[in-house]
VMD Tcl script that draws the C-alpha trace (Angstrom):
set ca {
  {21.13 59.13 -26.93}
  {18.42 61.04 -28.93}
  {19.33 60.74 -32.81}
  {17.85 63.52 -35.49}
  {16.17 61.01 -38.33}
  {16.52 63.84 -40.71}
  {20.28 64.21 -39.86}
  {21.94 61.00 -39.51}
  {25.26 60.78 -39.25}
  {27.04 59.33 -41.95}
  {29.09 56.68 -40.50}
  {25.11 55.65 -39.19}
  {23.78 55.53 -43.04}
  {26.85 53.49 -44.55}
  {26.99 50.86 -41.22}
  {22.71 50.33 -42.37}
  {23.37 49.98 -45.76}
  {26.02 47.63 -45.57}
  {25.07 45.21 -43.10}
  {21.80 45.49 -44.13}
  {20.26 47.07 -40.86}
  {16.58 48.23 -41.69}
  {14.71 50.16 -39.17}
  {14.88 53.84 -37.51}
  {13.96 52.71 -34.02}
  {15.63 55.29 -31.72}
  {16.70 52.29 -29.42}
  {18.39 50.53 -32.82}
  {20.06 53.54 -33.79}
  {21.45 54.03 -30.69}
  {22.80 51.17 -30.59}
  {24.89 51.24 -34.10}
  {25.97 54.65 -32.92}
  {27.27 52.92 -30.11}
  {28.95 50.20 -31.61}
  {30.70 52.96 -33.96}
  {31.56 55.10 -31.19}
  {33.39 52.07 -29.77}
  {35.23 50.48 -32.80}
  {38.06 52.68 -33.23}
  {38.74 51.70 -29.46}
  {40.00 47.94 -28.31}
  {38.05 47.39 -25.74}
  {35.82 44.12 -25.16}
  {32.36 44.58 -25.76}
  {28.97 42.62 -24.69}
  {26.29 42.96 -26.82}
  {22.88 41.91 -24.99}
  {19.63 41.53 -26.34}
  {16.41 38.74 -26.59}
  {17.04 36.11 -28.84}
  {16.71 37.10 -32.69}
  {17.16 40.55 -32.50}
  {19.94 40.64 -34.58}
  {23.14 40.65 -32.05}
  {25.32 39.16 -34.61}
  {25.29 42.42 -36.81}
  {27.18 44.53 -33.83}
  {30.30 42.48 -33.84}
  {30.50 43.28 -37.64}
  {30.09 46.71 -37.39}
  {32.86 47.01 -34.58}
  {35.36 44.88 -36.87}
  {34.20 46.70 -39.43}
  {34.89 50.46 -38.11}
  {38.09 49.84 -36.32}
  {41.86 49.78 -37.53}
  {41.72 45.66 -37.76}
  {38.93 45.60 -40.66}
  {41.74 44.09 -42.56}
  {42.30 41.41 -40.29}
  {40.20 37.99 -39.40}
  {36.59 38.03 -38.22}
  {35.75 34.70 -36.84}
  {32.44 34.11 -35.55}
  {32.32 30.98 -32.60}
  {28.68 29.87 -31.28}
  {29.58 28.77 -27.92}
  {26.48 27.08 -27.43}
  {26.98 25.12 -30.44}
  {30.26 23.19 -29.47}
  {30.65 20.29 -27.25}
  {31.96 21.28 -23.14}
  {34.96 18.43 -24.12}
  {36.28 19.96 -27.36}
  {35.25 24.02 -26.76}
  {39.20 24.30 -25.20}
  {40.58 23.03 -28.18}
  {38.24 25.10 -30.53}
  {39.51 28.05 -29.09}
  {42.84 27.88 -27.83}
  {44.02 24.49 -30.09}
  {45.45 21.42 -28.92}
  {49.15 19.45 -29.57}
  {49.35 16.30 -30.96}
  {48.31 13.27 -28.66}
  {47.39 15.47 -26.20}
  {43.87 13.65 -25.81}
  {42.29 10.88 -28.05}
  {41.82 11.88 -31.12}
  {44.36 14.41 -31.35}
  {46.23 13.07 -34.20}
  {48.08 16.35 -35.27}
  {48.66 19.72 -33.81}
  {46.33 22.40 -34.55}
  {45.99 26.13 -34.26}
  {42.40 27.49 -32.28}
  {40.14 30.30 -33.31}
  {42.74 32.78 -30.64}
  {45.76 31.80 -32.94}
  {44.04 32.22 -36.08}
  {42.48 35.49 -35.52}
  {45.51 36.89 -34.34}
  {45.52 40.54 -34.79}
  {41.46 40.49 -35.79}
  {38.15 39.97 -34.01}
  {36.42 36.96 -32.37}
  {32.99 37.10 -31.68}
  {31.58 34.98 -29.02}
  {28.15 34.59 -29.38}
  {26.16 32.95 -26.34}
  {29.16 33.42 -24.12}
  {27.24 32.28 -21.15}
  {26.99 29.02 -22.46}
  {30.90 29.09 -21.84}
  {32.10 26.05 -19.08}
  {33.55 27.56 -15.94}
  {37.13 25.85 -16.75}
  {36.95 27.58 -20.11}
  {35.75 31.12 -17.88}
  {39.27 30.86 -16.36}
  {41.21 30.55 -19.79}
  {39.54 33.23 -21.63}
  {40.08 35.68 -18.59}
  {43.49 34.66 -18.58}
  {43.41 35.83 -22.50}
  {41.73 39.18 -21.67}
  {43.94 40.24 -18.74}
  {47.55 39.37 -20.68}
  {47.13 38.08 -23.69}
  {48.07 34.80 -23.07}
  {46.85 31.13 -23.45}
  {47.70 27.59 -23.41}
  {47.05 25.29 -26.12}
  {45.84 21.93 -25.11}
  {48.49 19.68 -23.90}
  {51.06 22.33 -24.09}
  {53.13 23.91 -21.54}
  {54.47 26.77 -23.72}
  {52.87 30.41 -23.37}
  {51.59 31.83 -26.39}
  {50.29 35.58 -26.96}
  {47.81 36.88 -28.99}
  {46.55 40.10 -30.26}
  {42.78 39.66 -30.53}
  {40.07 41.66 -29.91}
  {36.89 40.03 -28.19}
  {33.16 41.06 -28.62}
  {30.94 38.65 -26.93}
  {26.84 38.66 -26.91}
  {24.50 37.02 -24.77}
  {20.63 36.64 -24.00}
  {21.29 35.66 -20.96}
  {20.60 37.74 -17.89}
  {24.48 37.81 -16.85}
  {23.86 39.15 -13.51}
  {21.44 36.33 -12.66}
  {24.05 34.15 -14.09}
  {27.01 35.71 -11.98}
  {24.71 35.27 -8.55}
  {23.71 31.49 -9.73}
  {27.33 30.95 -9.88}
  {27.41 30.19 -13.72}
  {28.95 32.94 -14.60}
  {32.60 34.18 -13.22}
  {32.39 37.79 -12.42}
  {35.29 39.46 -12.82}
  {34.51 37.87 -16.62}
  {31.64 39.54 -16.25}
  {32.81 42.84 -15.66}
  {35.97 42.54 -18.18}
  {33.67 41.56 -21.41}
  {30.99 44.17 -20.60}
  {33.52 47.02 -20.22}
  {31.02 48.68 -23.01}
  {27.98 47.02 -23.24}
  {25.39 47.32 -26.06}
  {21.64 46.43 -26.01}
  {19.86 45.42 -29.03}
  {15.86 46.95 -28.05}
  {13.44 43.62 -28.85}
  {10.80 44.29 -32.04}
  {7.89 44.82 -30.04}
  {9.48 48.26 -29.00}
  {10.62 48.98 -32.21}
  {7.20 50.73 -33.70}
  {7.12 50.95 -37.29}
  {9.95 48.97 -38.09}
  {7.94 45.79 -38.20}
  {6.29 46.80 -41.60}
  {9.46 47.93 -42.67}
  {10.84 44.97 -41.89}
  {8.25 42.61 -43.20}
  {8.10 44.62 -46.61}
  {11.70 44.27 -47.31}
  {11.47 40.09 -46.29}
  {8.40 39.93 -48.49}
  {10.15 41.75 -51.01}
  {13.60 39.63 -50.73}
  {11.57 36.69 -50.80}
  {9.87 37.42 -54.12}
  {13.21 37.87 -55.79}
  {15.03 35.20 -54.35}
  {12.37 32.72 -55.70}
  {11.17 34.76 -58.68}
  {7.42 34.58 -57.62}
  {4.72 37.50 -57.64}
  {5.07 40.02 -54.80}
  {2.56 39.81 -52.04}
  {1.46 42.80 -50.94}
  {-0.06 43.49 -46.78}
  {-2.86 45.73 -46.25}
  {-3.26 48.73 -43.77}
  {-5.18 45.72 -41.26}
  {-2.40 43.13 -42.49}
  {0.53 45.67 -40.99}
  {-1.77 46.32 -37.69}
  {-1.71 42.78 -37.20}
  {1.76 42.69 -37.31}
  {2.84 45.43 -35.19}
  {0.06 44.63 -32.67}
  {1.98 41.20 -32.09}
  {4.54 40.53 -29.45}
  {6.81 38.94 -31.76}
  {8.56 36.59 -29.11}
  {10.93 35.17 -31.65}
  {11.87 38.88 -32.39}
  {13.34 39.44 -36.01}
  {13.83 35.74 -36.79}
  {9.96 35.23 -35.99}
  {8.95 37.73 -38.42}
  {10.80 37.01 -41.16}
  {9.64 33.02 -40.82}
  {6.18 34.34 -40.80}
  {6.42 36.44 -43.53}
  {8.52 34.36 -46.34}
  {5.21 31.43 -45.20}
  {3.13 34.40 -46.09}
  {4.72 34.66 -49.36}
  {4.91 31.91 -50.31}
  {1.63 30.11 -49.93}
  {0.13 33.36 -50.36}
  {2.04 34.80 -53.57}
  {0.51 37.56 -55.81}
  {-2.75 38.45 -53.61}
  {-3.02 41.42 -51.53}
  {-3.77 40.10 -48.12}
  {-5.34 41.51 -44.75}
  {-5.71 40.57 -40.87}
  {-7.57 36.87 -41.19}
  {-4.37 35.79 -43.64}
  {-1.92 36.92 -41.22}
  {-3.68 35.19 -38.51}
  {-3.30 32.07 -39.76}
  {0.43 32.38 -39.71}
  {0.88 33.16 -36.38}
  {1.05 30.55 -33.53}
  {-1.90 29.11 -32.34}
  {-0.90 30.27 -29.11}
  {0.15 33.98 -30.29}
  {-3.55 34.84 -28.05}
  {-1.58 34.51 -24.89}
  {0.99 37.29 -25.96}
  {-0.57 40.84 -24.80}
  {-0.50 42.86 -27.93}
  {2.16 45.87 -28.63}
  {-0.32 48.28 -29.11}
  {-3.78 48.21 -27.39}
  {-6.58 47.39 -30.53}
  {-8.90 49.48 -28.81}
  {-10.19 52.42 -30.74}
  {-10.23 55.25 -28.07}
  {-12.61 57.56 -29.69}
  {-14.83 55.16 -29.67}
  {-18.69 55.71 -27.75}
  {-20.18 52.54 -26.18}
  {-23.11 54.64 -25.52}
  {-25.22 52.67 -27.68}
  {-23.81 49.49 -26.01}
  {-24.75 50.92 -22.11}
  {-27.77 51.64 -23.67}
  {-28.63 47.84 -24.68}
  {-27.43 46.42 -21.43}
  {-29.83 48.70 -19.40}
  {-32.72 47.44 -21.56}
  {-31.88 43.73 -21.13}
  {-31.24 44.05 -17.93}
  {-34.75 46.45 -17.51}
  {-37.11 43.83 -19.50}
  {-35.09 40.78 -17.25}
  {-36.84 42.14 -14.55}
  {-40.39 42.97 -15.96}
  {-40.75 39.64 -16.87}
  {-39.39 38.49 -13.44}
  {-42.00 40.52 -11.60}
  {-44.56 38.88 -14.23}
  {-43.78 35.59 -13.74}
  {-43.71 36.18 -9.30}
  {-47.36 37.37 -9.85}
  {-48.39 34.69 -11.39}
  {-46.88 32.54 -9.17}
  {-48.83 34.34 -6.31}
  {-52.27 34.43 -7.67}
  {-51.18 30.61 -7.81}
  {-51.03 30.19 -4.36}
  {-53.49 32.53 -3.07}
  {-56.00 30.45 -5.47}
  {-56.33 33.28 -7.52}
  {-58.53 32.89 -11.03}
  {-55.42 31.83 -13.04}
  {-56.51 28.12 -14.20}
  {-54.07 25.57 -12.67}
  {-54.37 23.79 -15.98}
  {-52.70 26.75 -17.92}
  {-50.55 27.86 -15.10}
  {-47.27 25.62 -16.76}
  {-47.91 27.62 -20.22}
  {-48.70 31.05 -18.78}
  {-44.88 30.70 -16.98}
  {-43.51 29.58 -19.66}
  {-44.28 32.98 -21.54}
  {-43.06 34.69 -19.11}
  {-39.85 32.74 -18.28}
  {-36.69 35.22 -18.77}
  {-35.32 33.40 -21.98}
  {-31.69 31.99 -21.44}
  {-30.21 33.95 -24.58}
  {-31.34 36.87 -22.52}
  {-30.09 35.73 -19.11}
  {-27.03 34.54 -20.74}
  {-26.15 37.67 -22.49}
  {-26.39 39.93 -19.04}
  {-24.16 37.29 -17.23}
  {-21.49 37.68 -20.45}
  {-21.45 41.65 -19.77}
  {-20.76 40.98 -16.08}
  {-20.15 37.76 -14.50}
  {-21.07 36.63 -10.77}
  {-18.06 35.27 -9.19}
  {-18.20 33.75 -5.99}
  {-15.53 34.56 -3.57}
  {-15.64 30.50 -2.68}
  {-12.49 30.23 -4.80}
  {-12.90 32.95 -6.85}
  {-14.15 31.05 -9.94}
  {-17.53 31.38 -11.79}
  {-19.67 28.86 -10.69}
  {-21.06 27.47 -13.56}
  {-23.71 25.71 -12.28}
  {-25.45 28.75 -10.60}
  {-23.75 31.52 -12.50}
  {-27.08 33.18 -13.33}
  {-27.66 35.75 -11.03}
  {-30.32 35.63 -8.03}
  {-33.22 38.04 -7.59}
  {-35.41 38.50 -4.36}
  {-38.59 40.84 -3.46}
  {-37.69 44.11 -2.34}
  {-40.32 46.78 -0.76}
  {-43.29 47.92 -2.33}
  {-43.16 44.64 -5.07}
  {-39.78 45.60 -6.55}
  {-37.30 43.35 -7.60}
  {-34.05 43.73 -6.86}
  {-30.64 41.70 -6.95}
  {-29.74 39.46 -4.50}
  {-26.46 39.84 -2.67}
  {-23.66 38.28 -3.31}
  {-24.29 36.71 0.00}
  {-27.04 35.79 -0.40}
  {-26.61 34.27 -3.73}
  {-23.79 32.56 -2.52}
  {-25.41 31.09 0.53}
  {-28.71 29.91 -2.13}
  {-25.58 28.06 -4.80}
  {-24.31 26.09 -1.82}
  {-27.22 25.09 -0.87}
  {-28.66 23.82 -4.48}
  {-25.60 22.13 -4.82}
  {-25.91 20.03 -1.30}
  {-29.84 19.43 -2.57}
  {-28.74 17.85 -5.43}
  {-26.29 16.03 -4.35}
  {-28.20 15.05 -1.38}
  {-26.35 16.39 1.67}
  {-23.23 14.93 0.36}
  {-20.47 17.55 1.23}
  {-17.48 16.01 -1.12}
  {-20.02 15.74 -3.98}
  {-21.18 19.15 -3.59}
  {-17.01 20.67 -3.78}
  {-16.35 18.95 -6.28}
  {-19.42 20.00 -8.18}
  {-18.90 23.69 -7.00}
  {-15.08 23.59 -7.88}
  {-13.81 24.20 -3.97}
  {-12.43 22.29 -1.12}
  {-13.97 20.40 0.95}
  {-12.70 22.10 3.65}
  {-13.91 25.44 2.42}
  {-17.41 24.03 1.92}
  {-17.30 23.14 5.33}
  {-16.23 26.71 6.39}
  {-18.85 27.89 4.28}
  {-21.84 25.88 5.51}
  {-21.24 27.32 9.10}
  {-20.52 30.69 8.28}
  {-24.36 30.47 6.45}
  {-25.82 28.48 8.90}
  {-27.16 25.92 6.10}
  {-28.60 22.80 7.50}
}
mol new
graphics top color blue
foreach p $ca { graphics top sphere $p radius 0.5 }
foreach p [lrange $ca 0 end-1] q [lrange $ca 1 end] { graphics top cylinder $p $q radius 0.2 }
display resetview
């Protein structure tokens, strides 16, 4: 359902302003709409959504916009009560009808007779309890605990979930003709990663709220300080980013701040999360960058074919002095900032186990025609790292996996594929 921001609905402006919904997400709007649409209506509802999206607003506005806004609104967190006592919670119990029971009492269906119960993290429900509160939704009827007598009541059920329920219904945790009599409308709260803009909005009106709660100087996020935050998965959804932000005002009250504060807030393990919004600047030319690479990777092999000269007029007992041969290589030896800085652009991975080997990670080089150098195949530059690595560990075949990160087994593959003796 495609909503007009510059013609919202009334009913859409008063349900924002007085549950305190911020955001013009189209997927958030839709779903207030929804829950509107629905209220006037008595039909059970499941509202779906991550965790801390803000499910618990929907079964307010459906109380709220429908005939029994007069009556009770109780809110039950099935997760929250014991499997033992959740029967009693809801439907009530009689006197001695199970240790502890030292007087009647009247559960949340009794109470809210006439109203709205909310059921929040319904899956969490036991199977015996399943059975009651379909028995509820089909006729209206329960059983108190430790009672034989039938009692009816007129309540209304919205229930919400993060729980995948069809996963839950094929596990066998979830009853499914439940299933398909709660979610007779369903509603789905969009997580805040697709929600766009309505992270700054959001984090401006908790930075804001904080400030005034606590009477403290605002604190006030830059143009990089919002990226940050938008860029960010948000895992914890709205609850996550209104922790983060009241820690950002606090500790940092009165100061403007920018991308390194906001950083620091964020879990140490917030890298792992790929970002909303790519970072990437796509106009940007990396030109100069190709550029830089190709002249590395041009003066890597000048001073290459330098030093394999040298090392010829060596052999052939040419005029270089063998007392200054050590230092005349040594000026010409490819320096390891420069090696190091090709091998960062584009590592050599070995299709052994397809890891960089670190040991020999620097790529090989052999004589080509007419003195050029060119790079050695990946072949062959495999085939020269296995055999280092059996050199140096001297022939030893469950040294040299272990130093080259493989199998044994695979070595051994290896060795005969190359032919390495």
């Amino acid at each position: 359902m495609q909503i007009n921001l510059q013609e919202l609905p009334d009913e859409i402006v008063q349900a924002k302003q007085r549950y305190g919904i911020v955001g013009n997400a189209p997927g958030l709007l839709a779903a207030v709409s929804r829950a509107i649409q629905v209220a006037p209506i008595d039909l059970s509802v499941l509202v779906t959504g991550e965790s801390g999206t803000g499910k618990e607003f929907f079964p307010k506005i459906i109380h709220g916009f429908s005939p029994r806004k007069h009556n009770k609104y109780i809110a039950v967190n099935c997760g929250a009560i014991p499997e033992g006592t959740i029967d009693s919670e809801l439907f009530g119990h009689e006197k001695g009808s199970f240790t502890g029971a030292v007087s009647s009492r009247k559960g949340y269906f009794e109470e809210a007779d006439g109203g709205t119960i909310f059921l929040d993290e319904v899956a969490e429900l036991p199977l015996t309890t399943q059975a009651r509160l379909l028995r509820v939704l089909e006729s209206g009827e329960f059983l108190k605990v430790g009672s034989s007598t039938v009692q009816k009541s007129n309540v209304r059920i919205v229930a919400a979930t993060n729980v995948d329920m069809a996963k839950a219904v094929a596990d066998g945790r979830f009853r499914e003709d439940l299933y398909y009599r709660l979610s007779t409308v369903s509603i789905h709260i969009p997580p805040l990663r697709d929600r766009g803009a309505d992270i700054a909005l959001l984090a401006r009106k908790f930075a804001s709220d904080f400030s005034e709660r606590y009477a403290m100087p605002a604190v006030a996020l830059d143009e990089s300080a919002r990226g940050v935050l938008m860029r960010y998965r948000w895992p914890g959804n709205v609850r996550q980013l209104k922790n983060v932000v009241e820690q950002i005002a606090l500790f940092e009250s009165g100061r403007e701040v920018g991308a390194d504060d906001v950083m620091s807030f964020l879990p140490a393990g917030s890298l792992n999360y790929v970002p909303v919004a790519s970072s990437v600047d796509p106009h940007h030319d990396y030109a100069s960058e190709r550029e830089a690479l190709f002249g590395m990777i041009l003066r890597l092999q000048q001073q290459i074919e330098a030093l394999n000269s040298r090392i010829e007029a060596l052999d052939n007992g040419g005029s270089a002095s063998r007392g200054t041969s050590y230092q005349s290589i040594e000026e010409v030896e490819p320096s390891e900032s420069l090696v190091r800085s090709i091998v960062k652009f584009q590592p050599f991975a070995s299709p052994l186990n397809r890891d960089v080997i670190v040991a020999d990670s620097v790529p090989s080089f052999r004589s080509g025609g007419m003195g050029d150098v060119v790079p050695a195949t990946l072949e062959e530059t495999e085939r020269d790292t296995i055999r280092r690595a059996l050199e140096r560990n001297g022939g030893k075949r469950k040294d040299a996996a272990r130093e080259l990160k493989i199998s044994e087994r695979t070595l051994y593959r290896k060795i005969k594929e190359y032919g390495i003796e």
